[in-house]
C-alpha positions in Angstrom: -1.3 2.2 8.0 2.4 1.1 6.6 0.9 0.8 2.9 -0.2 4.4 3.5 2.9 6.0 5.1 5.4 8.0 3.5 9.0 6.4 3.6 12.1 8.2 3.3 15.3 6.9 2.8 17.7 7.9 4.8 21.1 10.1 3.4 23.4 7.4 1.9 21.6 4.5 2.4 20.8 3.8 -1.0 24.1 4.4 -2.6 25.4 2.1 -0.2 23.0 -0.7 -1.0 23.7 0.2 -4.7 27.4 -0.7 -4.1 26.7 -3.4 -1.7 24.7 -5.3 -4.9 27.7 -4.2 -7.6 29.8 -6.2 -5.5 27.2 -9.3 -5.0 26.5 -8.6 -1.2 23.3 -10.1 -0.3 21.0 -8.0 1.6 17.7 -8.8 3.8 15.4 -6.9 4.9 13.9 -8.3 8.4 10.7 -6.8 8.8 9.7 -8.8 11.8 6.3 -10.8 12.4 3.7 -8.1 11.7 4.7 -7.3 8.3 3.4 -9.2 5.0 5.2 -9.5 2.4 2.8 -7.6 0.0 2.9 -4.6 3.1 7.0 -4.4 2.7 7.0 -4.7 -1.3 4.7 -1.5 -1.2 7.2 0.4 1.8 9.9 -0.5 -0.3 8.8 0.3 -3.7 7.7 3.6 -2.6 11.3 4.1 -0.2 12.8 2.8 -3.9 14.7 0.3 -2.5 12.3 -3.0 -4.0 15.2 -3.9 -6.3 18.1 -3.6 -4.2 16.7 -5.9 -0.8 15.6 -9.0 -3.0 15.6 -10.8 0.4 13.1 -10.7 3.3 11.7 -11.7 6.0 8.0 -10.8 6.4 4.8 -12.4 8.9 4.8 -15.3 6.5 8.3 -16.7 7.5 6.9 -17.4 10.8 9.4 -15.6 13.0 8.0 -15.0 16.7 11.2 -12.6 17.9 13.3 -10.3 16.1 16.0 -12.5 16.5 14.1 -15.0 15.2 14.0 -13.1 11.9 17.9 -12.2 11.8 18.8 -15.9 11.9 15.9 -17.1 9.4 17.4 -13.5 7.4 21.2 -15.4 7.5 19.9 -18.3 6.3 18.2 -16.7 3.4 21.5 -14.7 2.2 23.5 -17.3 3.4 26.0 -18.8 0.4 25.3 -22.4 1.0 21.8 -21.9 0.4 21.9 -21.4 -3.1 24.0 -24.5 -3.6 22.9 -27.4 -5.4 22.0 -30.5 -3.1 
């Protein structure tokens, strides 16, 4: 049904990710257990926001609770992560 839908963006949001990415913010988009990750490429290509959230977390991460997904989303934007060991 989501690959179907029609997704709108709502007023502002884009602009504001635009200038959250000029300045290097990292963003995540938590789209909770029931989502693939080939389901939220389509919602976002179609919302066009695919290039702006680089970072999510879809069914395959393995989250059981949204909270779940907002820590596994932290440590996916987090700075340390992208260190070398």
């Amino acid at each position: 049904m989501l690959r179907d839908f029609d997704f709108a963006v709502a007023d502002g949001a884009k602009e504001w990710l635009t200038l959250l990415n000029e300045y290097q913010v990292p963003c995540c988009v938590c789209a909770g257990a029931t989502m693939d990750r080939g389901a939220l490429a389509s919602v976002l290509e179609r919302a066009g926001l695919r290039d702006l959230c680089p970072i999510s977390v879809t069914a395959e991460d393995g989250c059981e609770t949204t909270e779940q997904a907002y820590l596994v989303g932290c440590i996916k934007v987090s700075p340390a992560r992208a260190m070398p060991d």
